[in-house]
Structures are given as C-alpha cells and as structure tokens.
N, CA, C and O atoms as a Maestro MAE file, in Angstrom:
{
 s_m_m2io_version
 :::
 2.0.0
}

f_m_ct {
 s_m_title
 :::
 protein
 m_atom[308] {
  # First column is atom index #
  i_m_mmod_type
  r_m_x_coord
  r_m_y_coord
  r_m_z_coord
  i_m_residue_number
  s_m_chain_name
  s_m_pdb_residue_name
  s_m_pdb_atom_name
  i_m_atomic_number
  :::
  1 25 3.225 2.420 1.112 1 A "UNK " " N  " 7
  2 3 4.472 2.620 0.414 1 A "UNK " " CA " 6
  3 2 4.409 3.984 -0.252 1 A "UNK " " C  " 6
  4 15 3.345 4.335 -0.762 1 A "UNK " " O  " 8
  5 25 5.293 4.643 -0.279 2 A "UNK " " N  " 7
  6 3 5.538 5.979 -0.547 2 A "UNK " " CA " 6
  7 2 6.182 6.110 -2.077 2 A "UNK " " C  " 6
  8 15 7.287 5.582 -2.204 2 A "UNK " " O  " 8
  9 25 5.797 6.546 -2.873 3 A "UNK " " N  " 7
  10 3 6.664 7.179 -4.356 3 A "UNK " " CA " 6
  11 2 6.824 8.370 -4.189 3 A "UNK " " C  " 6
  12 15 6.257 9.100 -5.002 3 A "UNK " " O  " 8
  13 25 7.496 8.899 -3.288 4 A "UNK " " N  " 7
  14 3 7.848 10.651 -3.162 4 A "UNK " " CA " 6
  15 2 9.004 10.644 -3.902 4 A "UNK " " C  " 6
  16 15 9.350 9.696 -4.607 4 A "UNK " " O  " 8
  17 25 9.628 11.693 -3.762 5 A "UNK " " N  " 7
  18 3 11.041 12.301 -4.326 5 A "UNK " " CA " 6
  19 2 12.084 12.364 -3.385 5 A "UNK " " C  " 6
  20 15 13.212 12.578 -3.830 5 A "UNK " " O  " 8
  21 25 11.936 12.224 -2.195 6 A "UNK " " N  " 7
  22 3 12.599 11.898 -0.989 6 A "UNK " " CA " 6
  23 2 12.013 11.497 0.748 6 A "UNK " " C  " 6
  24 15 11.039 11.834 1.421 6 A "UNK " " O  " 8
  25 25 12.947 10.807 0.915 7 A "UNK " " N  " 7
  26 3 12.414 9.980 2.829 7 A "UNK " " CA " 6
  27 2 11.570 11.095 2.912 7 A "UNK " " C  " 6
  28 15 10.347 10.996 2.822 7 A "UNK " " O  " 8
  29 25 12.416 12.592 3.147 8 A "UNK " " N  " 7
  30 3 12.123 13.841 4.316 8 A "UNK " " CA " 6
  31 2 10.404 14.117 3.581 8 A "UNK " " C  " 6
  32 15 9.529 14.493 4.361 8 A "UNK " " O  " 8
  33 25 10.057 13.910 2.148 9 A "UNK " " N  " 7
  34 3 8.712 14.324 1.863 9 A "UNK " " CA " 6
  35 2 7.910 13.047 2.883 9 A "UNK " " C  " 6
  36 15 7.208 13.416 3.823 9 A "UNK " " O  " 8
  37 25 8.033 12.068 2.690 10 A "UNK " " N  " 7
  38 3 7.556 11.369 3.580 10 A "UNK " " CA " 6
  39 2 7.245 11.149 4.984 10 A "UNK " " C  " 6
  40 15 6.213 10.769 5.538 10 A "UNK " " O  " 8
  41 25 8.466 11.502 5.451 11 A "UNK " " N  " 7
  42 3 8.756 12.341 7.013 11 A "UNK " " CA " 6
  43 2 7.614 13.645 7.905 11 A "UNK " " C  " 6
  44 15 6.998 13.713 8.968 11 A "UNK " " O  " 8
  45 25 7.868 14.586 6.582 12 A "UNK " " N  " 7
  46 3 6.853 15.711 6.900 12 A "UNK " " CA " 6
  47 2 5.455 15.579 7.009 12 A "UNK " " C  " 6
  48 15 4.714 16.026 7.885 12 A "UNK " " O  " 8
  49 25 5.055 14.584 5.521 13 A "UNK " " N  " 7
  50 3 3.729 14.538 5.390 13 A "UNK " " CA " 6
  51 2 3.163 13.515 6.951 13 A "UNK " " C  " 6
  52 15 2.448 14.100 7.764 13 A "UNK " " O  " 8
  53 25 3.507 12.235 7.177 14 A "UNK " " N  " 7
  54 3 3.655 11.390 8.618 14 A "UNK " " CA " 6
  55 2 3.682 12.123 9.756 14 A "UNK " " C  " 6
  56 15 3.227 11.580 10.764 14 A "UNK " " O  " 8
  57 25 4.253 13.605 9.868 15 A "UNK " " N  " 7
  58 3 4.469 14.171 11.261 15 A "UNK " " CA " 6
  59 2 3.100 14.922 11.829 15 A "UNK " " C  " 6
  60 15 2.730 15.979 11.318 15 A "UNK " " O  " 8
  61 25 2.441 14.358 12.823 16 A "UNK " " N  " 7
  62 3 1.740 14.549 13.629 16 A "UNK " " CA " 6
  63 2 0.386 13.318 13.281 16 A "UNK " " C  " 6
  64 15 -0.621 13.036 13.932 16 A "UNK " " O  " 8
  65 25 0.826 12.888 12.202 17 A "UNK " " N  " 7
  66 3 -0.156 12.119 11.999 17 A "UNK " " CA " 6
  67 2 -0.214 10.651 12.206 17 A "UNK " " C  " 6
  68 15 0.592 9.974 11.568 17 A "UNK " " O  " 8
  69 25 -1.128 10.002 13.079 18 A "UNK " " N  " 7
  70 3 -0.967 8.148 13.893 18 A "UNK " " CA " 6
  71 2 -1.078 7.367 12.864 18 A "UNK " " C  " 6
  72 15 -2.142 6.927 12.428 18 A "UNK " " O  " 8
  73 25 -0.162 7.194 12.498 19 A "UNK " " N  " 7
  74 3 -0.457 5.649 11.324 19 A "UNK " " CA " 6
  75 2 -0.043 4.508 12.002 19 A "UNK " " C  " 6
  76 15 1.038 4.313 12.557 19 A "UNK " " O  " 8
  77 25 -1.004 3.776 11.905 20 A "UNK " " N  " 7
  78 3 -0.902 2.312 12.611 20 A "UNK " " CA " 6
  79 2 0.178 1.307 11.627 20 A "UNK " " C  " 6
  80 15 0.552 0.214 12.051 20 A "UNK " " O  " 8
  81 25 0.539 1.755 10.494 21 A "UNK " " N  " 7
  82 3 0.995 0.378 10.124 21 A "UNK " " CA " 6
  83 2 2.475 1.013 9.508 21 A "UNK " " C  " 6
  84 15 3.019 2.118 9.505 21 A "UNK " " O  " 8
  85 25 2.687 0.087 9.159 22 A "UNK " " N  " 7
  86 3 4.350 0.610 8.530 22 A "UNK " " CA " 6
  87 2 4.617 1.044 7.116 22 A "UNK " " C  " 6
  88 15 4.093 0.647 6.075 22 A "UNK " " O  " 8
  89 25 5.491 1.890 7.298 23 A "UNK " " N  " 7
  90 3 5.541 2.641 6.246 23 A "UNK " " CA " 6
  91 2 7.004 2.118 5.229 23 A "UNK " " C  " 6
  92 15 7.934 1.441 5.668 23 A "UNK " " O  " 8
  93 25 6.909 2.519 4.140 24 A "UNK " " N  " 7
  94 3 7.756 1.901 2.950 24 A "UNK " " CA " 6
  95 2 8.440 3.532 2.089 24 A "UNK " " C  " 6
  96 15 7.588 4.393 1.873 24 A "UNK " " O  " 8
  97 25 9.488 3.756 1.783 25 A "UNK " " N  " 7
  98 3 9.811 4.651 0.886 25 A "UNK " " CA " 6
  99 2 10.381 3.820 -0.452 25 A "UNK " " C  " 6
  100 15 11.217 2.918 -0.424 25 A "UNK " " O  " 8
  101 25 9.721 4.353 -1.603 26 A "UNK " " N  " 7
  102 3 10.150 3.266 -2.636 26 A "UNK " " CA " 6
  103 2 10.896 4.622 -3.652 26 A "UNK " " C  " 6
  104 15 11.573 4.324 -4.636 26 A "UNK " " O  " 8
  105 25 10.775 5.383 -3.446 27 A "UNK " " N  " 7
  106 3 11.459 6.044 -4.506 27 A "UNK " " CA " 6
  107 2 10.778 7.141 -4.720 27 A "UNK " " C  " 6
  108 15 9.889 7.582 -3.991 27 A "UNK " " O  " 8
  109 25 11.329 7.788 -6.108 28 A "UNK " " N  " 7
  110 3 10.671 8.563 -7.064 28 A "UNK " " CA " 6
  111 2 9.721 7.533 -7.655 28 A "UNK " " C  " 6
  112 15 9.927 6.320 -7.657 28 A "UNK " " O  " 8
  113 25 8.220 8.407 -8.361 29 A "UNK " " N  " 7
  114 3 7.361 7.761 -8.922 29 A "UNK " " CA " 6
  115 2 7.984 7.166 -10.423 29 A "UNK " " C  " 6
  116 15 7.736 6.037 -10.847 29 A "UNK " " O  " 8
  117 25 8.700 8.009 -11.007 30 A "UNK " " N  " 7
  118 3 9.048 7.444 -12.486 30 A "UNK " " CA " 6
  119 2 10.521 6.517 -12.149 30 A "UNK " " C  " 6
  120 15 10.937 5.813 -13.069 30 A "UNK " " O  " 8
  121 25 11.179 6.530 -11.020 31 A "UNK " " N  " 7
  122 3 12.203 5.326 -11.050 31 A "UNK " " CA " 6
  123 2 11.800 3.565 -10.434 31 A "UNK " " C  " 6
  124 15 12.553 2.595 -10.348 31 A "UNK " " O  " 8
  125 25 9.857 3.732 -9.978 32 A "UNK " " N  " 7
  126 3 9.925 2.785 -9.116 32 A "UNK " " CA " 6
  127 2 9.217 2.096 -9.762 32 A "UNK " " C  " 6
  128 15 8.335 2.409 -10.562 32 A "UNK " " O  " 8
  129 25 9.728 0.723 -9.302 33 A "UNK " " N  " 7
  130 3 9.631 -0.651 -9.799 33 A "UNK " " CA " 6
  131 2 8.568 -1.494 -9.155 33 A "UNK " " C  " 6
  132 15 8.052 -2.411 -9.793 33 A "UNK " " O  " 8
  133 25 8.301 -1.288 -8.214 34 A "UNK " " N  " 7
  134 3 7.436 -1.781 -7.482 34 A "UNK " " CA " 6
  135 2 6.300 -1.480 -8.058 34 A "UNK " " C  " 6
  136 15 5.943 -2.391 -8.805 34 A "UNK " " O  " 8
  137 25 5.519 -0.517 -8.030 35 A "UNK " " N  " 7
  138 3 4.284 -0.267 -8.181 35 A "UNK " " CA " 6
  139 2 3.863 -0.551 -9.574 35 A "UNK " " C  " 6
  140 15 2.675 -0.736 -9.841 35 A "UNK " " O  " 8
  141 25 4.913 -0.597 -10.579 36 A "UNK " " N  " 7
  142 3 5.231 -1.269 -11.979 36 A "UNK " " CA " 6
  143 2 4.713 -2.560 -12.243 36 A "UNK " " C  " 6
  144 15 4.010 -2.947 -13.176 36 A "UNK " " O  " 8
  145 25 5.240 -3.241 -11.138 37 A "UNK " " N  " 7
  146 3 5.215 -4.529 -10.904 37 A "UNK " " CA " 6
  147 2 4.046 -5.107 -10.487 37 A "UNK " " C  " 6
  148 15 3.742 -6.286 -10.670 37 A "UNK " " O  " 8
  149 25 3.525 -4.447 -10.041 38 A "UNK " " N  " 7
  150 3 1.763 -4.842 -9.118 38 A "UNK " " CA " 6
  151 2 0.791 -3.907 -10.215 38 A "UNK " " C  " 6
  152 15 -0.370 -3.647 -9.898 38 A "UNK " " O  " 8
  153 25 1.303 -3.483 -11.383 39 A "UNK " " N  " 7
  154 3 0.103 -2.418 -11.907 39 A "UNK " " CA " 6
  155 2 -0.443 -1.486 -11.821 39 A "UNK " " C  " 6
  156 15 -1.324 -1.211 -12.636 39 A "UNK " " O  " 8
  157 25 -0.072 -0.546 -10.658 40 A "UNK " " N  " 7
  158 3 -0.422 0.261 -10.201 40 A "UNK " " CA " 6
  159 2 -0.077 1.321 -11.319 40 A "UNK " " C  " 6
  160 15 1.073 1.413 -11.747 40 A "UNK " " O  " 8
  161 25 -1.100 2.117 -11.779 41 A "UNK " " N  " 7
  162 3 -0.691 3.373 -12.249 41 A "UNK " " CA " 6
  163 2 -1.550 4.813 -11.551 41 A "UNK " " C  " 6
  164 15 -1.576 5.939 -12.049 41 A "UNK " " O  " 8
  165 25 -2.075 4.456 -10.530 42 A "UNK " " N  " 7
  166 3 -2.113 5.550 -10.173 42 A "UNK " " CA " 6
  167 2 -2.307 5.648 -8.565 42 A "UNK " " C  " 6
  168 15 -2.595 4.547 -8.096 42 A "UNK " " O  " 8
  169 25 -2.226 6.655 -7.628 43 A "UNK " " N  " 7
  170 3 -2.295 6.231 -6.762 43 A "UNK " " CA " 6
  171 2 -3.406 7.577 -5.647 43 A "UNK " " C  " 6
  172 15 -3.707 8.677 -6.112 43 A "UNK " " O  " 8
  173 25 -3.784 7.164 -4.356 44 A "UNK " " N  " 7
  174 3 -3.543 6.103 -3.480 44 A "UNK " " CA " 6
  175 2 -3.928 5.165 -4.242 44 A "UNK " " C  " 6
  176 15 -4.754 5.355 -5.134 44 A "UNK " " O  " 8
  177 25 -3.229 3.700 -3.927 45 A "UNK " " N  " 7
  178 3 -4.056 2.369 -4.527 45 A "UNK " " CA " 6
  179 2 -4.094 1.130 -3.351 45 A "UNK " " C  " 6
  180 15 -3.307 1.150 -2.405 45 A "UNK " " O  " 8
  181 25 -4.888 0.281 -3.491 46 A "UNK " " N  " 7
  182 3 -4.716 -0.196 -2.318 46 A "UNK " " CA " 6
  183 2 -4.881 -1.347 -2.666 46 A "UNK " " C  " 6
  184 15 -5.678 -1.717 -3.528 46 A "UNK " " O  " 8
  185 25 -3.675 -2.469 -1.625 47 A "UNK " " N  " 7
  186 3 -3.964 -3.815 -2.280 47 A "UNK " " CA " 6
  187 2 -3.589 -4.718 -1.109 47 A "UNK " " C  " 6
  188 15 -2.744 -4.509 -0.239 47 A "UNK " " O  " 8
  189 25 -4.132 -5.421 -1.218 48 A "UNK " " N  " 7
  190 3 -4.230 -6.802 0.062 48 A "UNK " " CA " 6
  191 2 -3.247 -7.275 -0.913 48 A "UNK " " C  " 6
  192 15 -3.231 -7.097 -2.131 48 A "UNK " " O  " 8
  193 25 -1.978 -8.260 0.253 49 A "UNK " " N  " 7
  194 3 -0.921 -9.224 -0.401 49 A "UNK " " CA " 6
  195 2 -0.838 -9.838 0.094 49 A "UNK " " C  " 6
  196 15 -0.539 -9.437 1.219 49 A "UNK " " O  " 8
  197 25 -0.978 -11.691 -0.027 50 A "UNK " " N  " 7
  198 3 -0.538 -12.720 0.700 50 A "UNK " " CA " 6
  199 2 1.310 -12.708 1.174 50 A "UNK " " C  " 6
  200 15 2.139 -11.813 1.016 50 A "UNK " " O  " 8
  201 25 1.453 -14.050 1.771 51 A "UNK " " N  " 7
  202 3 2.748 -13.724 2.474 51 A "UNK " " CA " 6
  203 2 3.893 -13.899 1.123 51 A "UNK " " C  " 6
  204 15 5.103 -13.672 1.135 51 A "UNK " " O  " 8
  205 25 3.088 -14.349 0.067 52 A "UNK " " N  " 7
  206 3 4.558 -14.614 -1.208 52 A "UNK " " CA " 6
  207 2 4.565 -13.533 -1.956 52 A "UNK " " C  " 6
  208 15 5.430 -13.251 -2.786 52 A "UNK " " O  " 8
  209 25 3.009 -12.506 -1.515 53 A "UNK " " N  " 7
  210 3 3.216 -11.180 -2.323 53 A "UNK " " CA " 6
  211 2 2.373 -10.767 -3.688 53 A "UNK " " C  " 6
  212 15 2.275 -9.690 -4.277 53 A "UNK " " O  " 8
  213 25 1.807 -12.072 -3.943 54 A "UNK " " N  " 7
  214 3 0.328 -12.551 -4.627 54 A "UNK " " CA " 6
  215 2 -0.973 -11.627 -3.908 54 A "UNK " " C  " 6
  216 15 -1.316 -11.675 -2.727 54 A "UNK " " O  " 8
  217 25 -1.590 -10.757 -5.037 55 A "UNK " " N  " 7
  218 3 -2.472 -9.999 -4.716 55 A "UNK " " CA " 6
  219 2 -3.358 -10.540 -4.654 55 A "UNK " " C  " 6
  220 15 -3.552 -11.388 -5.525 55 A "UNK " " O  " 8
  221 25 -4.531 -10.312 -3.424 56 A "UNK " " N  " 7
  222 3 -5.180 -11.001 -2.749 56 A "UNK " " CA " 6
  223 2 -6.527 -10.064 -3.463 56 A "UNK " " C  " 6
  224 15 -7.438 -10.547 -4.135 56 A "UNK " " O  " 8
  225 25 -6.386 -8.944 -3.183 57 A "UNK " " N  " 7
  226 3 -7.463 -8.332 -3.620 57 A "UNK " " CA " 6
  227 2 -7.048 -6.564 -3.991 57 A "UNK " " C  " 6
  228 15 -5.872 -6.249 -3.813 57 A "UNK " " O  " 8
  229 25 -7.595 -5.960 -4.271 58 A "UNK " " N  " 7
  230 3 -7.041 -4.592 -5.139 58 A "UNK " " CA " 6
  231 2 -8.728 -3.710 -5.495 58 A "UNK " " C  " 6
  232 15 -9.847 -4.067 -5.862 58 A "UNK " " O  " 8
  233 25 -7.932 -2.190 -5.056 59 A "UNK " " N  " 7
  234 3 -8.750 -1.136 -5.590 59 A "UNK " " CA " 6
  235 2 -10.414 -1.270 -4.283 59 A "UNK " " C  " 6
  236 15 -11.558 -1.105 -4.706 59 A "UNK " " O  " 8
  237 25 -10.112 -1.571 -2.845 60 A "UNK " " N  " 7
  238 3 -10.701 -1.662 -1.984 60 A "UNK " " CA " 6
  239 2 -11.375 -0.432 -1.341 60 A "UNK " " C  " 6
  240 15 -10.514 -0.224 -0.485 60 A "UNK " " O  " 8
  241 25 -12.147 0.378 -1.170 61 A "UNK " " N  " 7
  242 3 -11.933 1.192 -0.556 61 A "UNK " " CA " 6
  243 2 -13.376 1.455 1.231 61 A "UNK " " C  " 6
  244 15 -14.510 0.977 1.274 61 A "UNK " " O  " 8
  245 25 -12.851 2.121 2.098 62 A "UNK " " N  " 7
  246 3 -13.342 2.422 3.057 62 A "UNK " " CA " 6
  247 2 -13.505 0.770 3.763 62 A "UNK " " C  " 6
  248 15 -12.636 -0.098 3.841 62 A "UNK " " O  " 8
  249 25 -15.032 0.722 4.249 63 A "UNK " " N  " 7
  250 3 -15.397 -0.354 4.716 63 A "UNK " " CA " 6
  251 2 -15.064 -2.052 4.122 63 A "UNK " " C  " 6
  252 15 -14.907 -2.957 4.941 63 A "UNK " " O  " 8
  253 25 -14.992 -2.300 2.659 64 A "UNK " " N  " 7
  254 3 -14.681 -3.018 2.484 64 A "UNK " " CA " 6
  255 2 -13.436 -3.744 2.673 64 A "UNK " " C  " 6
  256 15 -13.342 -4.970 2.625 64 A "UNK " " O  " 8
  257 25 -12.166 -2.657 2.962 65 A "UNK " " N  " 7
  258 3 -10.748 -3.115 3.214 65 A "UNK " " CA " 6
  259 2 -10.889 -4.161 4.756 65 A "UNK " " C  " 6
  260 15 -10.342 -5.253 4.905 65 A "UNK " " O  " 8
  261 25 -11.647 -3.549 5.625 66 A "UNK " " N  " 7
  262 3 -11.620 -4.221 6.794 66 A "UNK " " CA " 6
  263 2 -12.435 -5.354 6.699 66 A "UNK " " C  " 6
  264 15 -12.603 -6.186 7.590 66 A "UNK " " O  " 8
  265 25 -12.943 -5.353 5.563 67 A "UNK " " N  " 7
  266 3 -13.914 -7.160 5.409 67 A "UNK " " CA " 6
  267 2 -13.339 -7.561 4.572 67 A "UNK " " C  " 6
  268 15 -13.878 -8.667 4.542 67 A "UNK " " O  " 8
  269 25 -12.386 -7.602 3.526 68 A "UNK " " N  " 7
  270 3 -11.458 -8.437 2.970 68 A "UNK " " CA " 6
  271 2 -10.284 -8.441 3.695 68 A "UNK " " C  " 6
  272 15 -9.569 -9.375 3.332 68 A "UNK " " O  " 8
  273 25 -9.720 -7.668 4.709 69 A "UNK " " N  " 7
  274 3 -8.645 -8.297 5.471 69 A "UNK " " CA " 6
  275 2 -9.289 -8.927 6.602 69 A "UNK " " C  " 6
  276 15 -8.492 -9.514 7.333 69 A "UNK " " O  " 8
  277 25 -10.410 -8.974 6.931 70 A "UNK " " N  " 7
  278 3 -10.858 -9.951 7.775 70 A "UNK " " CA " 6
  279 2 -10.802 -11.599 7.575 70 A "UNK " " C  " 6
  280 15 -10.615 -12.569 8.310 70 A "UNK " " O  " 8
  281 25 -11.069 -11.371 6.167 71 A "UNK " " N  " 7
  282 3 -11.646 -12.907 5.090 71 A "UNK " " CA " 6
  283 2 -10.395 -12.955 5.244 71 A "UNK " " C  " 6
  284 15 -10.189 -13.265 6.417 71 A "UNK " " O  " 8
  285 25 -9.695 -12.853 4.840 72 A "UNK " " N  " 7
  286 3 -8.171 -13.033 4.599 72 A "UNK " " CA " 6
  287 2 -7.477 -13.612 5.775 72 A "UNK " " C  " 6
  288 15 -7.117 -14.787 5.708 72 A "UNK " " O  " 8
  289 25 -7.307 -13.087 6.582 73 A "UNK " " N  " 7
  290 3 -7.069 -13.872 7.984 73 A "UNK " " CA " 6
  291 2 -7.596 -14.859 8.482 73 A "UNK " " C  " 6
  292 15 -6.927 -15.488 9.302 73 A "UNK " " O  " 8
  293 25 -9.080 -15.358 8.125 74 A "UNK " " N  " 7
  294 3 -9.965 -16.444 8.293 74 A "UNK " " CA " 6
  295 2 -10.024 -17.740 8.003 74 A "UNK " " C  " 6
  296 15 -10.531 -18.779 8.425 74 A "UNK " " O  " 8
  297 25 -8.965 -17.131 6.670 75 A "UNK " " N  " 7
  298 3 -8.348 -17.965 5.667 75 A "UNK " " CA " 6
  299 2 -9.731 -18.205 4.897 75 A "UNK " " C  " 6
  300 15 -10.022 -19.401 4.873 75 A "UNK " " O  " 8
  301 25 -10.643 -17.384 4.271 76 A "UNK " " N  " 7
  302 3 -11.751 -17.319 2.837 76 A "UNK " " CA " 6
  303 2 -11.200 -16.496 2.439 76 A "UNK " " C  " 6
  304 15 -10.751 -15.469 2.947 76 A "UNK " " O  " 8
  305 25 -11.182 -17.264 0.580 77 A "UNK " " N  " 7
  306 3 -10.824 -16.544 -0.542 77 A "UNK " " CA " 6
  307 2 -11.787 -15.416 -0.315 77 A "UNK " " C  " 6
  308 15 -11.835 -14.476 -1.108 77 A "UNK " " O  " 8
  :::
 }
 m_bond[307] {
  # First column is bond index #
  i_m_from
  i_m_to
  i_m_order
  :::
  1 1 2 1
  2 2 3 1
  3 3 4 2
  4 3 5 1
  5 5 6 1
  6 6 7 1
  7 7 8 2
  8 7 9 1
  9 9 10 1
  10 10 11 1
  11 11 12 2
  12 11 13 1
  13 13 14 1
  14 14 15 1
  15 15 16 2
  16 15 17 1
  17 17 18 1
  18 18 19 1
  19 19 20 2
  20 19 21 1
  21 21 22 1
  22 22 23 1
  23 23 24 2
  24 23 25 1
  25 25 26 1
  26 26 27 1
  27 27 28 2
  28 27 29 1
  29 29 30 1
  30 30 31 1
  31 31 32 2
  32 31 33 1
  33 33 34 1
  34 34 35 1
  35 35 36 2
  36 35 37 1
  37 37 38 1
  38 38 39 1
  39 39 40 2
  40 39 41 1
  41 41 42 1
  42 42 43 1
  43 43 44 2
  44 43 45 1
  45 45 46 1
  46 46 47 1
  47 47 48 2
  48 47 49 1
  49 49 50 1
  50 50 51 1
  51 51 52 2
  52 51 53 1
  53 53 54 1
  54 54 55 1
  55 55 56 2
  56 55 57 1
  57 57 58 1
  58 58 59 1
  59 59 60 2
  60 59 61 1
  61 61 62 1
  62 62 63 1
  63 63 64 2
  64 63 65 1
  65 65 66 1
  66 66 67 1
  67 67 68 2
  68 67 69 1
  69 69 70 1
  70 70 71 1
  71 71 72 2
  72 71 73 1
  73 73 74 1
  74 74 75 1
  75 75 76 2
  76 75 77 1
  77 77 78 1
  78 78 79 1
  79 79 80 2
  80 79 81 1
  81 81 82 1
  82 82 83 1
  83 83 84 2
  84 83 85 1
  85 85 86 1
  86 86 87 1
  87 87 88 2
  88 87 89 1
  89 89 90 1
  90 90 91 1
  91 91 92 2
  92 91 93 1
  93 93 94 1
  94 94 95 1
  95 95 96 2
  96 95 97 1
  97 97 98 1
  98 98 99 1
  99 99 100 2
  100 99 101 1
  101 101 102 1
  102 102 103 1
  103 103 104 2
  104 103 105 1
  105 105 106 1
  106 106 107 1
  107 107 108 2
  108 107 109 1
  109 109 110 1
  110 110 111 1
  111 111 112 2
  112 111 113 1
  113 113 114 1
  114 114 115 1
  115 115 116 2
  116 115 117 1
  117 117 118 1
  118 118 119 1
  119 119 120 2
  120 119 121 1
  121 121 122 1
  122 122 123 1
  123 123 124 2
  124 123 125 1
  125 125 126 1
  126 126 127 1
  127 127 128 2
  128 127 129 1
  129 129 130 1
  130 130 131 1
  131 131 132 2
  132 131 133 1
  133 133 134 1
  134 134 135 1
  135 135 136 2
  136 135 137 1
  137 137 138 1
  138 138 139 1
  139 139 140 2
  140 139 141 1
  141 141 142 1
  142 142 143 1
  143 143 144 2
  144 143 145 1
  145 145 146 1
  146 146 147 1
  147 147 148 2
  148 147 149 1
  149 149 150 1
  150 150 151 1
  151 151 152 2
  152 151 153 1
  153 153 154 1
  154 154 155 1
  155 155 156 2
  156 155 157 1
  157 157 158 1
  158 158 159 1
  159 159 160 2
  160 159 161 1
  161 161 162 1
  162 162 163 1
  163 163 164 2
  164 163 165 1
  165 165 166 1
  166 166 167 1
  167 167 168 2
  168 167 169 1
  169 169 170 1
  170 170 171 1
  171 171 172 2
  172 171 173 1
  173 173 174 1
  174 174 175 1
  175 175 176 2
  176 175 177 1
  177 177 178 1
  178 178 179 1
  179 179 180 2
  180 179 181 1
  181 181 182 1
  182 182 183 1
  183 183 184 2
  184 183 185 1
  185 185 186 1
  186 186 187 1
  187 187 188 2
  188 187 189 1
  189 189 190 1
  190 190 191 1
  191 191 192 2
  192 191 193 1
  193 193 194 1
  194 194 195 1
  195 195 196 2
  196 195 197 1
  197 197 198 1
  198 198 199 1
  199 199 200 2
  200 199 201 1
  201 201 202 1
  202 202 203 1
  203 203 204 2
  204 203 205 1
  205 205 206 1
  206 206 207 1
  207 207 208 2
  208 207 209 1
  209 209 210 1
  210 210 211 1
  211 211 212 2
  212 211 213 1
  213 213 214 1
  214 214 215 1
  215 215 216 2
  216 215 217 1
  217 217 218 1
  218 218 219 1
  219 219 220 2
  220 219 221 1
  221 221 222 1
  222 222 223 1
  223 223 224 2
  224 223 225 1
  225 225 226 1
  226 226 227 1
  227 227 228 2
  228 227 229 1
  229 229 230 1
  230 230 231 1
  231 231 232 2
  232 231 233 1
  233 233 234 1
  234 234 235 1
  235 235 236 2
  236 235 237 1
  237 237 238 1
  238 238 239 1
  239 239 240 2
  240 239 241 1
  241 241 242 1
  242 242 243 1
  243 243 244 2
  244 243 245 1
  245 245 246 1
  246 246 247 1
  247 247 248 2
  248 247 249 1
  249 249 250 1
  250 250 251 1
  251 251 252 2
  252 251 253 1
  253 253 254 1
  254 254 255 1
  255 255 256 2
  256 255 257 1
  257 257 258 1
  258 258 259 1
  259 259 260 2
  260 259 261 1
  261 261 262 1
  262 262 263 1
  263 263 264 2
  264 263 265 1
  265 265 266 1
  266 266 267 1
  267 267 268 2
  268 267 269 1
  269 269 270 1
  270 270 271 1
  271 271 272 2
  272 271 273 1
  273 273 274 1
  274 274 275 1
  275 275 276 2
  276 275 277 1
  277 277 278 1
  278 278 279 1
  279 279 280 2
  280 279 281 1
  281 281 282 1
  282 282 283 1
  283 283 284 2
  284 283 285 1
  285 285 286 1
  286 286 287 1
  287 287 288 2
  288 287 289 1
  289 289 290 1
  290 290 291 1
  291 291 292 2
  292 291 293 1
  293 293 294 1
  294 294 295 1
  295 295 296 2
  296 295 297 1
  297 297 298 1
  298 298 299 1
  299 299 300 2
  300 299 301 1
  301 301 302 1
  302 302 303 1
  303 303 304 2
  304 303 305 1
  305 305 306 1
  306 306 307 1
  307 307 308 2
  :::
 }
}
C-alpha cells in the first residue's frame, strides 16, 4: 500500500520494476487512515492480515516473512 502524494508517484516508482503482488494507493501520508488504523507510524512496514483484517503478525523482515506466511497458510498460529 502506497502513502504517496499521488497514483502517478506510485506509477513511476513501479515502472520497470516486477512486483508480484498488488498494489494499493491510500493517499497522502498525513490524510491516511489506514495505516492509522493498523499503527503504523513509520514505514516500509510490514504486516501479515487474516481474511477479517486482524494482524497476524507485524514488523517481519527478509526470510522470516516467507515462514510466517507459510505458517499462516498451514493454518499455525
């Protein structure tokens, strides 16, 4: 999810580059609600979310993201 200042910053930074997963534009950083909402104050941040949106796990980085979204799919807490 993106807190830029507009789509097109998002657009540019994405162009040439393969991102496998989908992308989100949420706003400006000081109008958005989202990242408010999950705690986030700073970013990149990274957070596993079940399907109701309940954080699964948070602040993951490198190797471990791919072994808690593994667990996660396995269905282990």
């Amino acid at each position: 999810m993106s807190v830029d200042d507009s789509p097109a910053d998002v657009e540019r930074f994405l162009k040439g580059r393969e991102q496998p997963w989908a992308q989100a534009f949420l706003g400006s950083w000081a109008d958005d609600t989202v990242a408010r909402a999950y705690g986030i104050e700073s970013i990149p941040a990274v957070l596993l979310l079940d399907p109701d949106g309940k954080i699964i796990a948070r602040d993951m980085r490198g190797e471990a993201i791919a072994r808690v979204v593994a667990s996660a799919l396995e269905g282990k807490p």
